[in-house]
Backbone as ProteinMPNN parsed JSONL, in Angstrom:
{"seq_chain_A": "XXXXXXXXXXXXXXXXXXXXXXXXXXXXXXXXXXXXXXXXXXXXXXXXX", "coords_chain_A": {"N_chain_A": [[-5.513, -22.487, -14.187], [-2.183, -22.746, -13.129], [-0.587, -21.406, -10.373], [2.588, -20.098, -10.224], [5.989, -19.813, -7.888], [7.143, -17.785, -8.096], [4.956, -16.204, -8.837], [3.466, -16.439, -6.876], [4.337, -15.442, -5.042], [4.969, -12.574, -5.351], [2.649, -11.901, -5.583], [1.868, -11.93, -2.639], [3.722, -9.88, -1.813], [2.227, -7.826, -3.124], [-0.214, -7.693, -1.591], [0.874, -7.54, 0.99], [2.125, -4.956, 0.354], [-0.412, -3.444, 0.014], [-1.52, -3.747, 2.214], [-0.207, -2.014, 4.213], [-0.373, 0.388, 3.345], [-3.396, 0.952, 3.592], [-3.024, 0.149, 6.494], [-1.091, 2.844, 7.038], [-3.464, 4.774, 6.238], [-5.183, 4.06, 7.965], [-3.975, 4.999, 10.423], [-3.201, 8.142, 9.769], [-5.805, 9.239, 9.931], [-7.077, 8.694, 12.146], [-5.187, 9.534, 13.846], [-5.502, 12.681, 13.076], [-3.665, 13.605, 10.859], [-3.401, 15.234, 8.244], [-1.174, 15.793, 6.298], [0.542, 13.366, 6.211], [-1.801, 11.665, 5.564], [-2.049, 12.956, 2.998], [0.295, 12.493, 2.023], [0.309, 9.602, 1.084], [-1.43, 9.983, -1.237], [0.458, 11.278, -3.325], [2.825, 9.357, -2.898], [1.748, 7.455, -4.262], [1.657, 8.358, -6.402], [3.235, 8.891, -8.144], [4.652, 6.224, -7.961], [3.263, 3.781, -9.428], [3.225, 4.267, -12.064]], "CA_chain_A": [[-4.235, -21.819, -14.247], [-1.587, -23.167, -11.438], [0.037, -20.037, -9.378], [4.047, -20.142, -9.709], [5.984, -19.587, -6.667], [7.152, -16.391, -8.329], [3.614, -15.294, -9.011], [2.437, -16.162, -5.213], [5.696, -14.62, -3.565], [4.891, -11.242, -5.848], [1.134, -11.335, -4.617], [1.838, -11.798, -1.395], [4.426, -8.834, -1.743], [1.208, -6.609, -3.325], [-1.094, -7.939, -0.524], [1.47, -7.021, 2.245], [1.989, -3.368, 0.388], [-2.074, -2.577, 0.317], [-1.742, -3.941, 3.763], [1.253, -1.245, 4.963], [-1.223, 1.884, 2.809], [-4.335, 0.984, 4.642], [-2.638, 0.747, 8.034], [-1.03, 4.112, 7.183], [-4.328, 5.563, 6.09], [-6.234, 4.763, 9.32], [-3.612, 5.668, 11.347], [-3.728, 9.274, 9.317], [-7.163, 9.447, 9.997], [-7.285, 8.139, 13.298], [-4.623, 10.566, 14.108], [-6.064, 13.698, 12.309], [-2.307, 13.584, 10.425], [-2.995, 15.42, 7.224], [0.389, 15.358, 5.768], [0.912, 11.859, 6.468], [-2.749, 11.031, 4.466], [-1.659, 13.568, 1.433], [1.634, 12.125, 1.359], [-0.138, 8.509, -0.066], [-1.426, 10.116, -2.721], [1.82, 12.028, -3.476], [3.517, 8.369, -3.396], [1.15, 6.406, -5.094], [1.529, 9.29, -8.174], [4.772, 8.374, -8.372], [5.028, 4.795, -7.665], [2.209, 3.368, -9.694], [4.133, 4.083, -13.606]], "C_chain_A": [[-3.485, -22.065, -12.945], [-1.069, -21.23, -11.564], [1.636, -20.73, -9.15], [4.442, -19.98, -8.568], [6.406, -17.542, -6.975], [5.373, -15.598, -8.595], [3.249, -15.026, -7.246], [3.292, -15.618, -4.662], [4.724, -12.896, -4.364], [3.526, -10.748, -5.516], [0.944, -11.239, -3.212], [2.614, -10.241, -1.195], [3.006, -7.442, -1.923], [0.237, -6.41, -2.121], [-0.406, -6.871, 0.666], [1.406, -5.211, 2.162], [0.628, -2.78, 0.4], [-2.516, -2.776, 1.672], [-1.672, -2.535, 4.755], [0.152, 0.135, 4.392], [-2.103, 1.909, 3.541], [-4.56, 0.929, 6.391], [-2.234, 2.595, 8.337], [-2.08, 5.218, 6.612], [-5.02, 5.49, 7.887], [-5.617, 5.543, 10.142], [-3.556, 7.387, 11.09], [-4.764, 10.013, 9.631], [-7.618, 9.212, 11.398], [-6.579, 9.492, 14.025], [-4.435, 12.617, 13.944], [-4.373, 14.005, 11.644], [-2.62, 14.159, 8.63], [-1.663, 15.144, 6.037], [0.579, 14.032, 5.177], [-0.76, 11.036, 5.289], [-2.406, 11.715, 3.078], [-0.597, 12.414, 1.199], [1.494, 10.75, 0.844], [-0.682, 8.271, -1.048], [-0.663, 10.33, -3.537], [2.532, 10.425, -3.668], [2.754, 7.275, -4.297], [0.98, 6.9, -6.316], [2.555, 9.221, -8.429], [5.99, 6.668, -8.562], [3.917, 3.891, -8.632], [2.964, 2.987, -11.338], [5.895, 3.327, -13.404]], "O_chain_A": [[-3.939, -21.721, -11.854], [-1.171, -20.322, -12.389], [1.932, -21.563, -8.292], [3.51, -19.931, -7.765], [6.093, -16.524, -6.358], [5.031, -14.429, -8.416], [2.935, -14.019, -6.611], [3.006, -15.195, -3.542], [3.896, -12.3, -3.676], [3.226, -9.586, -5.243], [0.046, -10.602, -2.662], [2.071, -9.451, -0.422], [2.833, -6.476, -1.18], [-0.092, -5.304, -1.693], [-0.883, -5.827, 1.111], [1.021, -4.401, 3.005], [0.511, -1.62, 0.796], [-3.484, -2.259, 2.229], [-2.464, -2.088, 5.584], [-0.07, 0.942, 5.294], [-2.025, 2.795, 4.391], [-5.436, 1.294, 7.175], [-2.664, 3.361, 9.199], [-1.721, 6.39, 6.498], [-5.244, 6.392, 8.695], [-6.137, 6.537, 10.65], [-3.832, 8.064, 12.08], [-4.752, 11.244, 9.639], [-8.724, 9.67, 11.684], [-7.234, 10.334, 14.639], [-3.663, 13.44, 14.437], [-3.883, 14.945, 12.269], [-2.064, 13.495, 7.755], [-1.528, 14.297, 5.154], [0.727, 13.706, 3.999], [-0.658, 10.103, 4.492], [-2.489, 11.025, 2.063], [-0.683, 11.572, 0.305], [2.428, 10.417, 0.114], [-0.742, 7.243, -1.723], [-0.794, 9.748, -4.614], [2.84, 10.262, -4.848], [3.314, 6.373, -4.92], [0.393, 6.314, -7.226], [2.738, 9.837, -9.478], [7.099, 6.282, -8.932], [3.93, 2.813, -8.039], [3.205, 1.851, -11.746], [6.61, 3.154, -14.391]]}, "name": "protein", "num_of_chains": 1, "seq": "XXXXXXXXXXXXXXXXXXXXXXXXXXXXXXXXXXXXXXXXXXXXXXXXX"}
């Protein structure tokens, strides 16, 4: 199966956003930042449908 350029731009786009969640989890966690770790469940229950 080749990889369009629209397919690899749109995976790179998913890559970059599980990138941008897992930076703002450690830093959550790193930071003891409740809030800031709820609030990526709170957007990912909203952003996902």
């Amino acid at each position: 199966m080749e990889t369009t350029v629209i397919g690899r731009q749109a995976q790179e786009a998913e890559t970059e956003a599980i990138k941008q969640v897992i930076a703002t989890l450690e830093h959550s966690q790193q930071n003891e930042l409740s809030d800031e770790f709820v609030g990526l469940f709170l957007w990912a229950s909203t952003s996902v449908f």
